[in-house]
C-alpha positions in Angstrom: 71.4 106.8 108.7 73.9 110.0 109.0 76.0 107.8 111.4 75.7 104.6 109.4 77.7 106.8 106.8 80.2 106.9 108.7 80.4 103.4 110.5 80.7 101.9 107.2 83.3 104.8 106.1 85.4 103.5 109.5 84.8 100.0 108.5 86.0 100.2 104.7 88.9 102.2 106.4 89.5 99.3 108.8 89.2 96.2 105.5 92.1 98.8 103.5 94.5 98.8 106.6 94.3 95.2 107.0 94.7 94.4 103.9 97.3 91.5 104.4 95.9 90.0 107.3 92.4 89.8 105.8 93.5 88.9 102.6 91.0 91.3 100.8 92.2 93.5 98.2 92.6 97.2 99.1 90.6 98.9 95.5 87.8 96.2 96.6 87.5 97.6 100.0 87.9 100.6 99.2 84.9 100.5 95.9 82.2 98.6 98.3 83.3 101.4 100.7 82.7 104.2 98.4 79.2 102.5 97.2 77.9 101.5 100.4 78.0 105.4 101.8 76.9 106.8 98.9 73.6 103.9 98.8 72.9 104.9 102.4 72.9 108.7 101.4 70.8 107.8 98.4 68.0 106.3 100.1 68.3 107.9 103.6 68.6 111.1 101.7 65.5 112.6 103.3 66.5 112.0 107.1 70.5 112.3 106.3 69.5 116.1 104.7 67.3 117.6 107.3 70.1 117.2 109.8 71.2 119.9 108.3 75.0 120.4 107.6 75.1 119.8 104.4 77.0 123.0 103.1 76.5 121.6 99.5 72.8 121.5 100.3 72.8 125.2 100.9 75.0 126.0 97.5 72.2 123.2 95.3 69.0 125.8 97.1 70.6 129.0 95.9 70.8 127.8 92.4 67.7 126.0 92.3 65.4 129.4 91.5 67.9 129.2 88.4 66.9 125.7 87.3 63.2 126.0 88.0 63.0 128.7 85.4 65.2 127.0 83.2 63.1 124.0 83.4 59.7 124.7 83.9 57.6 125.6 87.3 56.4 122.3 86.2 59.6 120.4 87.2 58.7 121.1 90.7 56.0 118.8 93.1 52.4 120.1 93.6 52.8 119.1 97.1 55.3 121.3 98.2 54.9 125.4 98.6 56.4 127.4 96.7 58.3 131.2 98.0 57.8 134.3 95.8 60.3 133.5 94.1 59.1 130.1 92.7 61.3 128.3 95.2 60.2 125.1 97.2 60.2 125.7 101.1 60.8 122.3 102.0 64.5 120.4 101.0 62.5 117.8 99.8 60.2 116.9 95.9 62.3 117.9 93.1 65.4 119.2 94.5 66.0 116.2 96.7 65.7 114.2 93.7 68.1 115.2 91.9 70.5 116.5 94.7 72.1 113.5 95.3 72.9 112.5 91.7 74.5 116.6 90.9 76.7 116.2 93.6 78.2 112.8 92.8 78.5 114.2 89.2 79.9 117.3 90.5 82.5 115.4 93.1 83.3 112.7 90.1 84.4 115.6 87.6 86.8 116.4 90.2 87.5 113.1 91.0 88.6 112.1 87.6 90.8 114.8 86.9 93.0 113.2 89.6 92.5 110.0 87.9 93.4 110.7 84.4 96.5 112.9 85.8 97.5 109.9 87.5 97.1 108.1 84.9 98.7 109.7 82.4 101.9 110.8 85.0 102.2 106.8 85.5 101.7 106.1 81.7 105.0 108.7 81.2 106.6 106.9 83.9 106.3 103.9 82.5 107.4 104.6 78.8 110.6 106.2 80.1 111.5 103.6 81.9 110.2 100.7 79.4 113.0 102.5 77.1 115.6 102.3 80.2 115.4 106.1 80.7 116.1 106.0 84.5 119.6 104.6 83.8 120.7 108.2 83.4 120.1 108.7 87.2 120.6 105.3 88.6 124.1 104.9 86.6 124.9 108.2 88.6 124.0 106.7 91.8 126.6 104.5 93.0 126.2 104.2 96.7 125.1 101.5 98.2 125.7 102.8 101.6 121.6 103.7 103.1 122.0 106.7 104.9 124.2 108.5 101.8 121.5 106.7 99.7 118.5 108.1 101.4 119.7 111.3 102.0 120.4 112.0 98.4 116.8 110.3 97.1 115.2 112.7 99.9 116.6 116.1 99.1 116.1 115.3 95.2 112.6 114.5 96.4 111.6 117.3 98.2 112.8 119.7 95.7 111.5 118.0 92.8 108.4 117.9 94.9 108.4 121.6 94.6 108.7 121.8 91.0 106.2 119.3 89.9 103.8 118.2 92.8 104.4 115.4 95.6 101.9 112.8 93.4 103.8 112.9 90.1 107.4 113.1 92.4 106.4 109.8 94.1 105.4 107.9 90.8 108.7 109.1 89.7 110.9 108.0 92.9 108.7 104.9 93.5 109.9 103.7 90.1 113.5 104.8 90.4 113.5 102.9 94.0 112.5 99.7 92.1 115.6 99.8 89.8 118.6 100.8 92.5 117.3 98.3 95.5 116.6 94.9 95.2 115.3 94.4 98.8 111.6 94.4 99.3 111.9 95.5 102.7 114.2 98.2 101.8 111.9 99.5 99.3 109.6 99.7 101.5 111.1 101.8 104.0 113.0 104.0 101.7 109.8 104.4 100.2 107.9 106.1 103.5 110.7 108.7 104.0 110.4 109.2 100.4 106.7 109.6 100.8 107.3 112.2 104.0 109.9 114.3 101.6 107.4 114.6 98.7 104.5 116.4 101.0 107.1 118.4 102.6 108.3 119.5 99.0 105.1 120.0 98.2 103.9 121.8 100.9 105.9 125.0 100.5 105.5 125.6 96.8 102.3 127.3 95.4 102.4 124.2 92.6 103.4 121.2 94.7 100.1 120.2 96.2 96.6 120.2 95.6 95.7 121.9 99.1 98.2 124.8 98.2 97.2 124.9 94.5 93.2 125.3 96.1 94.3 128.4 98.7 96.8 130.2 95.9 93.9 129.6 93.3 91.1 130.7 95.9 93.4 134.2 96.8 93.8 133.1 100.3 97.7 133.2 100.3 100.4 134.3 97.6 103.2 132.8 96.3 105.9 134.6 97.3 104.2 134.4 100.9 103.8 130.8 101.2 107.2 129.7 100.1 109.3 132.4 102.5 106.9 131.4 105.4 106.7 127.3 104.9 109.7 126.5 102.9 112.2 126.4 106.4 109.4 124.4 108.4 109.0 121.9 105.5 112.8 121.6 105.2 112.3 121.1 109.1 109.7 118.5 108.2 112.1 116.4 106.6 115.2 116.8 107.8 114.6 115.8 112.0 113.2 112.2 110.4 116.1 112.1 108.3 118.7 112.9 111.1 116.8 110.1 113.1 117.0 107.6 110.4 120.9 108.1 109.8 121.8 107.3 113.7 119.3 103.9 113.6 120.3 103.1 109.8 123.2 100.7 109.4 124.6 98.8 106.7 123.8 99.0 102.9 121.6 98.0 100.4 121.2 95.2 98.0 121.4 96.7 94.3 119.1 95.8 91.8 121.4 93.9 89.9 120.4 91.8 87.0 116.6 93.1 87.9 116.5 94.1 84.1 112.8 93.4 82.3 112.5 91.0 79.8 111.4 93.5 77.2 114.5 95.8 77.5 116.4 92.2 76.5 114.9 92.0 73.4 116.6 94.9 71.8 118.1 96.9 73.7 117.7 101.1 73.6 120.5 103.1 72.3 122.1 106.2 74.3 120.1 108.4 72.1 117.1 106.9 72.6 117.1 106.7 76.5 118.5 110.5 76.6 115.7 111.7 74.3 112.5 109.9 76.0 113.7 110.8 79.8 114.3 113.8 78.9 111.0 114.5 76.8 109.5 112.7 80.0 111.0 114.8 82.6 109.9 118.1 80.7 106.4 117.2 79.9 106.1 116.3 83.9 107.7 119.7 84.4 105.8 121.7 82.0 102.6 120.6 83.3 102.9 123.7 86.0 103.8 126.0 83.3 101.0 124.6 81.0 98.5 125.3 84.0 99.7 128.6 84.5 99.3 130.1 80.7 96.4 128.3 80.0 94.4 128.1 83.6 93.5 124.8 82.0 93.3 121.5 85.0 96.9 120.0 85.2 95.3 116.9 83.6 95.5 118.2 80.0 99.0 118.9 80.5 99.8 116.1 81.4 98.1 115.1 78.3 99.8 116.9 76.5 102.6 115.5 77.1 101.4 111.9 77.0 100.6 112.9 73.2 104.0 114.2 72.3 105.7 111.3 73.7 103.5 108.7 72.3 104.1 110.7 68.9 108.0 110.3 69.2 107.8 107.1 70.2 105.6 105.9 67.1 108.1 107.7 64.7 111.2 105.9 66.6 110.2 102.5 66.6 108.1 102.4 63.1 110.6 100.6 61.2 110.6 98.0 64.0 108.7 94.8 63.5 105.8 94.3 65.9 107.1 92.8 69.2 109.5 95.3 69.4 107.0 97.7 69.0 104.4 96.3 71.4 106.7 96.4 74.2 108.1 100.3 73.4 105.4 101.4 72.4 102.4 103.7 74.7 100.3 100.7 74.1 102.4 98.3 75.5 103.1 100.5 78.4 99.6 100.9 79.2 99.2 96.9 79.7 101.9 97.2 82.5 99.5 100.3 84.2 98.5 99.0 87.5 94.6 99.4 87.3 93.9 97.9 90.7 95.9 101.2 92.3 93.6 103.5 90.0 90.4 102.0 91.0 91.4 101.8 94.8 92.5 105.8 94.6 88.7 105.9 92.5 87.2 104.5 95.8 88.6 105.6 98.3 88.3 109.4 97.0 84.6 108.7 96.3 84.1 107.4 99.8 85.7 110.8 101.2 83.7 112.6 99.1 80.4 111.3 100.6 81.0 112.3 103.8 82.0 115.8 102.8 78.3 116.2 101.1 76.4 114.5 103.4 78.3 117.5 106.2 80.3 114.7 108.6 83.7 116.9 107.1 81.2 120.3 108.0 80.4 119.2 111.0 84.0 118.0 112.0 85.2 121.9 111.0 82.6 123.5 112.9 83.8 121.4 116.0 86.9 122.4 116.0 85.9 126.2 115.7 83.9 126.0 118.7 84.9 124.0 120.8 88.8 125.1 120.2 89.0 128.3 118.5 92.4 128.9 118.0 93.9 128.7 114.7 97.0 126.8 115.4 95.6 124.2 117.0 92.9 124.1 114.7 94.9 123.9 112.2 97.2 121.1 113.4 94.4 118.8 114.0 93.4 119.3 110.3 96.9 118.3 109.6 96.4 114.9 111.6 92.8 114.6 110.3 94.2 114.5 106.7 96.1 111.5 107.2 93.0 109.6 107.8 90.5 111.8 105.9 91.8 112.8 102.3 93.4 116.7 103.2 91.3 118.3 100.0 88.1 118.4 101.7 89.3 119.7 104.9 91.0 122.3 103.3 87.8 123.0 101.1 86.2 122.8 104.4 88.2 125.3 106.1 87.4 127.8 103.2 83.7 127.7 103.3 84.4 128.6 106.7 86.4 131.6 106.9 85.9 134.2 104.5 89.0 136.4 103.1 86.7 139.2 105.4 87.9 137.2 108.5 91.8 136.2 107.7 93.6 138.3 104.7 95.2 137.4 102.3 98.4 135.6 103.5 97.1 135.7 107.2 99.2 133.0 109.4 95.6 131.0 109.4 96.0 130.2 105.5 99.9 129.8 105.3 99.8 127.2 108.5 97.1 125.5 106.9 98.9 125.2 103.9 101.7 123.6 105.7 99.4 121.6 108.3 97.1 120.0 105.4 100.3 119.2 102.9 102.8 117.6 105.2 100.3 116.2 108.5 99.1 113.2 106.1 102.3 111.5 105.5 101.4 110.4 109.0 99.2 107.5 107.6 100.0 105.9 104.1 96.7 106.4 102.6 96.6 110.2 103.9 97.7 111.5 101.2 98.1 111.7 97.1 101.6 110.7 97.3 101.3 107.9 99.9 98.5 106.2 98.2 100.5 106.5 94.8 103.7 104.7 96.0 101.3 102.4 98.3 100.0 101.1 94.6 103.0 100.8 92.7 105.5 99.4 95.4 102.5 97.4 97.0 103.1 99.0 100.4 101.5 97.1 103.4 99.6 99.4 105.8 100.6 97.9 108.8 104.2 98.0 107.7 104.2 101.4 107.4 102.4 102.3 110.5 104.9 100.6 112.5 107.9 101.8 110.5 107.1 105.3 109.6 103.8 107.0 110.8 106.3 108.1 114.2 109.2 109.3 111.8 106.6 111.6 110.2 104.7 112.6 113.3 108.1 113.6 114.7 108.6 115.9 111.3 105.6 117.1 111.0 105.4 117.9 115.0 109.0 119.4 114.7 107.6 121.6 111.4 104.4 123.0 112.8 106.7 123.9 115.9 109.5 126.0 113.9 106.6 127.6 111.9 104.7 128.4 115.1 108.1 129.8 117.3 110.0 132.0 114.4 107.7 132.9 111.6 103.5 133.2 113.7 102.7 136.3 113.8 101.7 135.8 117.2 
């Protein structure tokens, strides 16, 4: 049953990347995925367990002296002995019970947080550009050649990457790319250099992904540290794709032209009005970091926050507007436009992860690598790779149940390589990572399409990355 796990993990895996040729949905691949792992687990639970590498196992038997008190020595099974302490001595009766249930709450908490973020960042998104917001940048951007083109939308990526975090950057640029090229193709492809410039962005600032967030949160690197060390390797990251696109990218692009939504014809938005909501959209995606910081609060209820000042401006603005004005301006209106199927698939397919990291396949995969390879760098760069097919968070998470701040400091070249190896190695595949899976929704990227157009061009970045970091800042 422990492998069955993971065959139908490979298959569901399989169904998303064929998307197009099978004709299936990706979000209902990827849900029957996330069910069918976490059934097995459920009713396999006894034989899955007693392998024994469930690290998540271990953490639920340390507390459970706590919730035995709390609830009663009766709560526990006759059958089963008890320790002095009034522990079981067998992972099975009560605690087996109600193991597998606390840890899908406990992986769902964190699982919506990402979910309402996105949510809400997409929501944002969408109300600036419902009020023609973007026009500020795309009536700047008056190249049509592709190489000027996709330098310029890379390098605003990466830093803006930095600033915000590589999943709200490629909402942001995936919408911008629908307004300035008309071309599906093009999109496309614009789209996975995009995608490679966002994790590269994100990977050298403390605040642009969720695997550096977890290591500066967790004291296992600072962030001063991480951005001198990784900042020239993810500029590396980027730019060796970028110099290999301009010499094989010829011609330009087809503008958007006349690609205007039927909403923004019914009346039009005044100067005012698109200056004030981009730019009340652009801060609230920006203070969201700064929100985090002050108030150690999950980014989620920043971006909240800033959800709820906008939808307040917004109802203020438009109140003196009859209703079908309204409806289309208003956050209500936006949110009919939301696509759900791309929530849902990230829903699944995060899930699905996230049974395999409690059931110990992620533990086992970790503990692997330490033995039978040992070094870090290495170690480190197959973590990179694996988080382009595996969702980098619970590697990383992985990686830190491993090794203790007692075996690498603070800021040792294990943590800041990591950091760099788990942010940038899943651009490699489109669904390896936040940002990927993001602009895979909303620009309704084909896997194959991607594999065959981009997966070398960010192998190639990521290889030429790891190699800078490795030659000129290891302390080796």
């Amino acid at each position: 049953m422990y492998l069955l796990m993971f065959v139908i993990f490979v298959v569901g895996y399989l169904a998303i990347a064929m998307e197009h040729p099978i004709k299936i949905d990706k979000a209902a691949s990827a849900l029957l995925t996330a069910v069918g792992c976490w059934t097995v687990y459920a009713f396999a639970k006894v034989d899955i367990l007693s392998v024994d590498l469930s690290w998540s196992l271990d953490e639920f038997k340390e507390q459970a002296h706590h919730i035995s008190k709390s609830l009663g020595h009766f709560a526990w099974s006759h059958e089963y002995r008890m320790d002095e302490n009034g522990v079981p001595t067998e992972t099975t009766g009560w605690m087996m019970d109600h193991f597998i249930p606390h840890e899908l709450a406990h992986h769902l908490s964190e699982i919506a947080q990402i979910l309402f973020f996105l949510l809400g960042a997409m929501t944002i998104v969408e109300l600036i550009d419902a009020h023609e917001g973007f026009a500020v940048i795309t009536d700047r951007i008056t190249t049509t050649k592709k190489v000027t083109l996709i330098w310029t939308l890379s390098i605003i990526t990466f830093f803006l990457s930095a600033a915000l975090d590589n999943l709200t950057t490629a909402i942001v640029m995936s919408a911008l790319l629908k307004k300035l090229i008309k071309d599906k193709e093009d999109i496309w492809f614009f789209a996975g250099i995009i995608i490679i410039a966002a994790n590269a962005g994100g990977a050298w600032s403390p605040i642009g992904d969720v695997t550096t967030i977890m290591l500066w949160i967790g004291g296992q690197i600072t962030a001063g540290s991480i951005i001198s060390s990784t900042i020239v390797p993810s500029m590396v990251c980027l730019l060796v794709p970028l110099i290999i696109v301009s010499f094989r990218l010829k011609g330009n692009i087809t503008p958007a032209l006349g690609m205007v939504d039927k909403e923004h014809l019914i009346e039009p938005t005044t100067s005012f009005q698109r200056n004030l909501i981009f730019g009340l959209g652009v801060g609230a995606l920006l203070f969201v970091p700064v929100f985090k910081t002050v108030t150690h609060l999950p980014p989620f209820m920043g971006i909240l926050l800033g959800l709820g000042v906008l939808w307040l401006v917004t109802e203020i603005m438009h109140k003196e507007k009859n209703e079908e004005v309204k409806s289309h301006k208003s956050v209500i209106g936006v949110l009919r436009k939301i696509d759900t199927s791309s929530v849902l698939f990230f829903l699944g397919i995060l899930i699905a992860v996230a049974s395999l990291q409690s059931a110990g396949h992620l533990n086992e995969l970790a503990t692997f690598l330490e033995v039978e390879i040992g070094n870090i760098y290495v170690i480190n760069m197959i973590i990179g790779v694996l988080s382009s097919i595996v969702d980098n968070v619970p590697l990383v998470a992985g990686a830190m149940g491993m090794y203790e701040i007692s075996d690498y400091s603070v800021n040792h070249d294990f943590w800041k390589f990591l950091a760099y190896c788990a942010g940038t190695g899943g651009s490699c595949l489109i669904i390896g990572s936040a940002a990927g899976v993001a602009a895979m929704g909303i620009l309704k990227i084909d896997f194959i399409y991607y594999l065959k157009k981009t997966t070398l061009y960010a192998l190639v970045g990521y290889l030429s990355g790891a190699a800078t970091y490795y030659f000129f800042f290891a302390n080796i």
